[in-house]
N, C-alpha and C positions, 0 to 999 in steps of 0.2 A: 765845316760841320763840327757840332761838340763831340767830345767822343765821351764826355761823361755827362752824369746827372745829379748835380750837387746840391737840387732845389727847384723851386715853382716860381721864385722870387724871378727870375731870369731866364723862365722857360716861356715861349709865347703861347697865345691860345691855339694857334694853330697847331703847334706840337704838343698841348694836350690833349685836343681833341682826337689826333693823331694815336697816343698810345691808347684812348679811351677805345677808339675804334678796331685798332690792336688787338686788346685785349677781348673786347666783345666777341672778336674770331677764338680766342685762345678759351675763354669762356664755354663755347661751345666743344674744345678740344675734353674739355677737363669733364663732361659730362658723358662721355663716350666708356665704353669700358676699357677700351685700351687708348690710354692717356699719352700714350711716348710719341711724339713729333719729332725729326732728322733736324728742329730750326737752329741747334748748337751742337750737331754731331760734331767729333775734333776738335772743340772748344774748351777750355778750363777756366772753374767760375770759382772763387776761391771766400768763402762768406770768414772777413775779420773784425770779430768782434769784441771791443772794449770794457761792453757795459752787457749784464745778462739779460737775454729775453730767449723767451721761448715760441713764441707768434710767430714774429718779424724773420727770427732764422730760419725755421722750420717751413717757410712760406717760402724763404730765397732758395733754401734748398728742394725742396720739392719740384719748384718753379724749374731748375734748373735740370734737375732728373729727368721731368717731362719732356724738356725738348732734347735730352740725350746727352746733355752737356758732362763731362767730370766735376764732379764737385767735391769739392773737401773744406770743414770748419778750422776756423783758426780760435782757440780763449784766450785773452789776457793771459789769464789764472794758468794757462798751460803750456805757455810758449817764452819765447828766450825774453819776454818783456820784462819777465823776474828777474830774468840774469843782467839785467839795467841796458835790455837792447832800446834804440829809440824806435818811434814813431817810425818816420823817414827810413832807417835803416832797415825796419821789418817790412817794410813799405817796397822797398827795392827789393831786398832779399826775395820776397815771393815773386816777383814782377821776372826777374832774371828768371824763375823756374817755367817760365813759358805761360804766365797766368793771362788770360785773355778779358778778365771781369772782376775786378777786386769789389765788392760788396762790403761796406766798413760804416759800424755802431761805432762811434768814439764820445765819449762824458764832455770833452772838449769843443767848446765852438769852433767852427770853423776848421777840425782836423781834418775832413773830404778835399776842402778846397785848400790844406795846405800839399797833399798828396798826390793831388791829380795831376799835375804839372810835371811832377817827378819821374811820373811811372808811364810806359804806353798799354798799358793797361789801360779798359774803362773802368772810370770808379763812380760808383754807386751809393749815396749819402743813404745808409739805411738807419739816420738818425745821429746828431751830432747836437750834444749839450742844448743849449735853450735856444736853440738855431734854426733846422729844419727835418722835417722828418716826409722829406716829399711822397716815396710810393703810399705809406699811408691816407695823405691828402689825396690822391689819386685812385685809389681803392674806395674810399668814400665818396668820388663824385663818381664813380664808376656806378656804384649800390643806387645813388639818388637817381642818376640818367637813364639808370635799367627799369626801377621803380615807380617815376614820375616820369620819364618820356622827354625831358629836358632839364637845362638847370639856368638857364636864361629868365628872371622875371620869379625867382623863386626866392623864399624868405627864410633863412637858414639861421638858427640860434643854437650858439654856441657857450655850454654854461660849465662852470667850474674853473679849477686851478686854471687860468690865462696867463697868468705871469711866468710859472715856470714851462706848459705846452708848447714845444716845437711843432706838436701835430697841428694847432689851433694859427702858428705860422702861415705854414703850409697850405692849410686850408682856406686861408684868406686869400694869400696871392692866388691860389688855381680858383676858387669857386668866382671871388669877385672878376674876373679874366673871362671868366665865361660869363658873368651877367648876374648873379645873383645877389640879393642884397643880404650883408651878413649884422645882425645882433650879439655883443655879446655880453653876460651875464654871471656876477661871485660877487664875493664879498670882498671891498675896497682894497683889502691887504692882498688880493689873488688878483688885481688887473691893472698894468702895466702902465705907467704914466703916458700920455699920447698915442693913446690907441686909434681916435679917434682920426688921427692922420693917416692912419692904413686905409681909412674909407670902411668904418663898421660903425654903427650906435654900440655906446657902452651905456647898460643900466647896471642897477647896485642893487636892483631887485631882480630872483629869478621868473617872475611870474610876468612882469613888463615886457621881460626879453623873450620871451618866446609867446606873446599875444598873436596871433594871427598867423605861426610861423606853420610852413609846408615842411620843415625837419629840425629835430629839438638834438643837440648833437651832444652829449655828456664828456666830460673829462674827470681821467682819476684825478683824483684827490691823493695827491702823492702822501701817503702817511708817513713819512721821514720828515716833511717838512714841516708836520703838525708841532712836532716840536720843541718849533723856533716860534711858538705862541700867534701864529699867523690866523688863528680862530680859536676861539675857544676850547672847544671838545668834538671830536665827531658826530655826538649826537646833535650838539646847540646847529652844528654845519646842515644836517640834515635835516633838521626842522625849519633852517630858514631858505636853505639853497638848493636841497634833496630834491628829485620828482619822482611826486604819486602820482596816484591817478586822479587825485582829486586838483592838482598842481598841470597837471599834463593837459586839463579841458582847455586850458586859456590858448594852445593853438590850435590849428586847425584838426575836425575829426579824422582826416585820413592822412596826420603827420607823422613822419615817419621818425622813429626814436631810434639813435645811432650811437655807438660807442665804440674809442682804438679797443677798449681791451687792456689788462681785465678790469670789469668793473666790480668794484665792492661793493654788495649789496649794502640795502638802506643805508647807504652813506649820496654816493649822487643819485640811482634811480633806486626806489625800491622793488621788491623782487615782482612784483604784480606786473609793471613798467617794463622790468626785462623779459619776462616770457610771456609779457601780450601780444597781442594779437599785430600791434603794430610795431613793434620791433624787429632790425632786420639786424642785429651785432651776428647772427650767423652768418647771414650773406654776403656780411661784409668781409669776414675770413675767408669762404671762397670767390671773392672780387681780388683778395691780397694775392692769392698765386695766379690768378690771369694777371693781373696787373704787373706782376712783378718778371711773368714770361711774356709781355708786351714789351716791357722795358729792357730787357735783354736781349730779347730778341731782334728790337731797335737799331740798338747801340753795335749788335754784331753784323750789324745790315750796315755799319757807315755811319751811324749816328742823327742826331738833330740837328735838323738846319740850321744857320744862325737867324 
């Protein structure tokens, strides 16, 4: 059994299908007005995070409150990392306190899967450097399978910053695993040399890549990395790679417009795009805490099969 979840790259289809349907219960929990489930009563879920967000935490802790678990956050910015503690060492240090679920952001590739080994804790990749960023991936085929009924034989484009997205990772190994064919779409300086070998069409136009598609999936546009001259200006980006509504017809009418979050307006979609009619970036915030008390709830069950 794995006892962690460090990715979609190495998770089978039957084990996402698995949390997808998880979650669909958990889904149901969170609509109730008393939310708290006994499924990690005695448990300690410990969220350590490297890098800031506000989403992704507040979704593992939530996640975690609901089914009754203790939870407590760890910052970079506020813990003995300043006092030149390592990785590994803060890694154990929590592990030793009786932690049953280490939840870990790190800027670093690959820091989930240098930690999992160390600790008998589960650890939970909740985003590591240009690597992966799986419950997100997972929260978004959650949204699409709710919405469409399936994700098997469906045309999913994916547009913007590709080079530096871990979410856009993630999302290929789980969506293509389940059967969908993936697009994806930015301008030549934002998509990664041999893309193609993951098993997606890359165009260098956004309006190609999302021709005919059943979900147009946006990514930020990291504005730190604007500039290291990687496009022009935000506005030339939005003019050529941005969706309107007039950019948004080339897929199909009842495709569904998706975003991790946040997204800057008129930069990837403009604001008409995000509070239409066919936008579901809310639903896909409450698919993130089913999702993430599916995956918890999993892993305290005994884990994934190999």
């Amino acid at each position: 059994m794995k006892k962690d979840l460090l990715g979609l790259k190495d998770l089978s289809a039957e084990n996402i299908k698995h949390i997808l349907d998880t979650a669909d219960a958990m889904k149901l929990i969170l609509k109730q007005p008393n939310k708290k489930t006994p499924h990690l009563q005695g448990k300690t879920v410990v969220n350590l995070f490297y890098e800031n967000s506000t989403r992704t935490r507040l979704s593992f802790e939530l996640a975690a409150k609901y089914m009754s678990a203790n939870a407590a956050n760890i910052t970079a910015g506020g813990s003995s990392v300043q006092k030149g503690e390592t990785l590994t060492d803060t890694a154990r240090t929590i592990n030793a306190m009786g932690t049953d679920i280490l939840v870990m952001r790190h800027s670093m590739s690959g820091a989930p899967h240098l930690i999992a080994p160390l600790v008998s804790a589960s650890v939970i990749n909740a985003g590591d450097g240009m690597d992966e960023h799986p419950t997100q991936a997972l929260l978004d085929m959650l949204t699409i399978r709710e919405k469409k009924g399936h994700i098997d034989g469906l045309k999913v484009a994916i547009v913007g910053d590709i080079y530096h997205s871990r979410v856009v990772r993630s999302n290929i190994y789980g969506l293509t695993k389940l059967g969908a064919e993936i697009s994806v779409g930015g301008p030549a300086t934002l998509i990664p040399q041999g893309m193609e070998k993951m098993g997606v069409k890359v165009f260098k136009s956004v309006h190609e890549a999302i021709v005919d598609a059943d979900v147009v999936m946006g990514l930020r546009i990291q504005l730190e990395r604007q500039k290291s001259g990687l496009f022009p200006t935000l506005r030339e980006y939005y003019r050529f790679f941005g969706i309107d509504e007039k950019r948004l017809k080339f897929a199909k009418p009842d495709a569904l417009v998706m975003h991790p979050g946040p997204v800057n307006r008129g930069v990837e979609f403009s604001s008409g795009v995000i509070d239409g009619a066919q936008s579901v970036i809310n639903e896909q915030v409450t698919s993130g805490v089913a999702v993430r008390m599916a995956v918890m709830s999993i892993l305290s069950d005994g884990g994934f099969e190999e």
